[in-house]
N, C-alpha and C positions, 0 to 999 in steps of 0.2 A: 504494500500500500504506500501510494507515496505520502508528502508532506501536506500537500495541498488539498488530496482527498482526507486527509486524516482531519484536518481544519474545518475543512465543510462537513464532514460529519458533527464533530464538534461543535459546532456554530448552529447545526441545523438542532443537537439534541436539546442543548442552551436553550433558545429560544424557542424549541417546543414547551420544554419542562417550564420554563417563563411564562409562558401562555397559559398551558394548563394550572399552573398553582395559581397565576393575578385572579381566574375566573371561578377560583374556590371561596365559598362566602367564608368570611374571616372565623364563627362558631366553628367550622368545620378542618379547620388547619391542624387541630391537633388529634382527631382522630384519625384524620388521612396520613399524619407522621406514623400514628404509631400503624396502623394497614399499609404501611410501606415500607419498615423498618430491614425487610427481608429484603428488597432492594438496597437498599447501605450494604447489606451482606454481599451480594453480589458485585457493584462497585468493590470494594474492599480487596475480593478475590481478583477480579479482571486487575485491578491497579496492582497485587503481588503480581500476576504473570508479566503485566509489562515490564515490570522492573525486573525480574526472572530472565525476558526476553534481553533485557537494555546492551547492550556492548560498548557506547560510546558515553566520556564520563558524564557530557549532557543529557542524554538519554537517561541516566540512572540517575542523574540530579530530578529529573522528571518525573521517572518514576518510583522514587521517594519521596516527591511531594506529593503524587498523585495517594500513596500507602496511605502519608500522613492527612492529606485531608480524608480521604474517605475514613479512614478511620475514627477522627475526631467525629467527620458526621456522621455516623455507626452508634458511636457510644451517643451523642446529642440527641439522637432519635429514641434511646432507649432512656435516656433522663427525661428527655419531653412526655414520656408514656409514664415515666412513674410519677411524674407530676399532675397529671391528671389521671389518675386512677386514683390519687392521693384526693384531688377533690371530690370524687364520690364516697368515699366513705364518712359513715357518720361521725359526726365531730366529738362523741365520748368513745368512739369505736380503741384507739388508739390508749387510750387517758388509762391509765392502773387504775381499779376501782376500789373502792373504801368497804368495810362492811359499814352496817349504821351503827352511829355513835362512837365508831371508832376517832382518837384525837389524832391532831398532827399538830407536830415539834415543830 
Protein backbone atom coordinates (compact mmCIF):
# COMPACT_ATOMS: atom_id res chain seq x y z
CA UNK A 1 0.00 0.00 0.00
CA UNK A 2 1.41 3.09 -0.62
CA UNK A 3 1.80 6.45 1.31
CA UNK A 4 -0.83 8.22 -0.31
CA UNK A 5 -3.44 5.60 -0.33
CA UNK A 6 -2.61 4.96 3.38
CA UNK A 7 -3.79 8.89 3.99
CA UNK A 8 -6.87 8.70 2.07
CA UNK A 9 -7.89 5.87 3.87
CA UNK A 10 -7.10 7.62 6.87
CA UNK A 11 -8.76 10.83 6.16
CA UNK A 12 -11.69 9.02 4.80
CA UNK A 13 -12.06 6.87 8.22
CA UNK A 14 -11.55 10.46 10.32
CA UNK A 15 -14.13 12.16 8.85
CA UNK A 16 -16.55 9.30 8.80
CA UNK A 17 -16.13 8.59 12.41
CA UNK A 18 -16.44 12.62 12.70
CA UNK A 19 -19.76 12.48 11.15
CA UNK A 20 -21.19 9.68 12.68
CA UNK A 21 -20.27 10.79 16.41
CA UNK A 22 -21.33 15.06 15.76
CA UNK A 23 -24.88 13.26 14.76
CA UNK A 24 -25.11 11.37 18.10
CA UNK A 25 -27.43 13.31 20.52
CA UNK A 26 -25.06 14.39 23.38
CA UNK A 27 -27.48 11.70 26.24
CA UNK A 28 -26.38 9.10 24.02
CA UNK A 29 -22.28 9.60 23.84
CA UNK A 30 -21.76 7.53 26.69
CA UNK A 31 -23.46 4.52 26.13
CA UNK A 32 -22.33 4.40 22.49
CA UNK A 33 -18.59 4.43 24.31
CA UNK A 34 -19.10 1.88 26.31
CA UNK A 35 -21.12 -0.49 22.87
CA UNK A 36 -17.88 0.35 21.29
CA UNK A 37 -15.21 -0.35 23.79
CA UNK A 38 -14.51 -3.77 21.66
CA UNK A 39 -13.47 -1.47 18.90
CA UNK A 40 -10.58 0.27 21.07
CA UNK A 41 -9.63 -3.43 21.34
CA UNK A 42 -9.25 -3.99 17.96
CA UNK A 43 -7.58 -0.54 17.07
CA UNK A 44 -5.12 -1.44 19.96
CA UNK A 45 -4.33 -4.86 18.12
CA UNK A 46 -4.11 -3.44 14.35
CA UNK A 47 -1.77 -0.48 15.88
CA UNK A 48 0.73 -3.69 17.75
CA UNK A 49 0.83 -5.22 14.04
CA UNK A 50 1.84 -2.04 12.58
CA UNK A 51 4.49 -1.49 14.76
CA UNK A 52 5.38 -5.44 14.46
CA UNK A 53 5.39 -4.63 10.70
CA UNK A 54 7.56 -1.04 11.05
CA UNK A 55 11.35 -1.44 9.76
CA UNK A 56 12.20 2.11 9.37
CA UNK A 57 12.90 4.12 12.69
CA UNK A 58 9.93 6.53 11.50
CA UNK A 59 7.61 3.82 10.94
CA UNK A 60 8.02 2.41 14.42
CA UNK A 61 8.16 6.11 15.99
CA UNK A 62 4.58 5.74 14.31
CA UNK A 63 3.78 2.95 15.22
CA UNK A 64 4.31 3.51 18.84
CA UNK A 65 2.30 6.21 18.88
CA UNK A 66 -0.30 4.65 17.03
CA UNK A 67 0.13 1.54 20.58
CA UNK A 68 0.04 4.43 22.79
CA UNK A 69 -2.82 6.36 21.66
CA UNK A 70 -5.17 3.42 21.18
CA UNK A 71 -4.38 2.25 24.20
CA UNK A 72 -4.95 5.22 26.25
CA UNK A 73 -8.34 5.31 24.28
CA UNK A 74 -8.96 1.52 25.31
CA UNK A 75 -8.54 2.17 28.93
CA UNK A 76 -10.62 5.83 28.56
CA UNK A 77 -13.42 3.90 27.16
CA UNK A 78 -13.44 1.49 29.95
CA UNK A 79 -13.27 4.41 32.61
CA UNK A 80 -16.04 6.24 30.74
CA UNK A 81 -18.24 2.85 31.26
CA UNK A 82 -17.54 2.61 34.92
CA UNK A 83 -18.46 6.11 35.30
CA UNK A 84 -21.79 5.71 34.22
CA UNK A 85 -22.78 2.53 35.47
CA UNK A 86 -21.42 4.37 38.76
CA UNK A 87 -24.41 6.69 38.05
CA UNK A 88 -27.05 4.06 38.08
CA UNK A 89 -26.61 2.79 41.03
CA UNK A 90 -28.41 3.69 44.11
CA UNK A 91 -26.81 6.26 46.12
CA UNK A 92 -27.00 4.01 49.60
CA UNK A 93 -26.08 1.06 47.31
CA UNK A 94 -22.25 1.69 47.99
CA UNK A 95 -22.48 3.45 51.75
CA UNK A 96 -21.51 0.60 54.72
CA UNK A 97 -24.77 0.29 56.50
CA UNK A 98 -25.26 0.97 60.29
CA UNK A 99 -27.54 -1.51 62.37
CA UNK A 100 -30.10 0.81 64.21
CA UNK A 101 -28.91 2.64 67.02
CA UNK A 102 -25.63 1.69 66.42
CA UNK A 103 -23.18 5.12 67.46
CA UNK A 104 -20.26 6.48 65.47
CA UNK A 105 -16.99 7.82 66.86
Amino acid sequence: MTGMVALYIFMLAAFTGYEVIARVPVILHTPLMSGSNFVHGIVLVGAMVALGAAHTPLEKIIGFLGVLLAAGNAVGGYVVTERMLEMFKASGQGAKRRAPGAETH
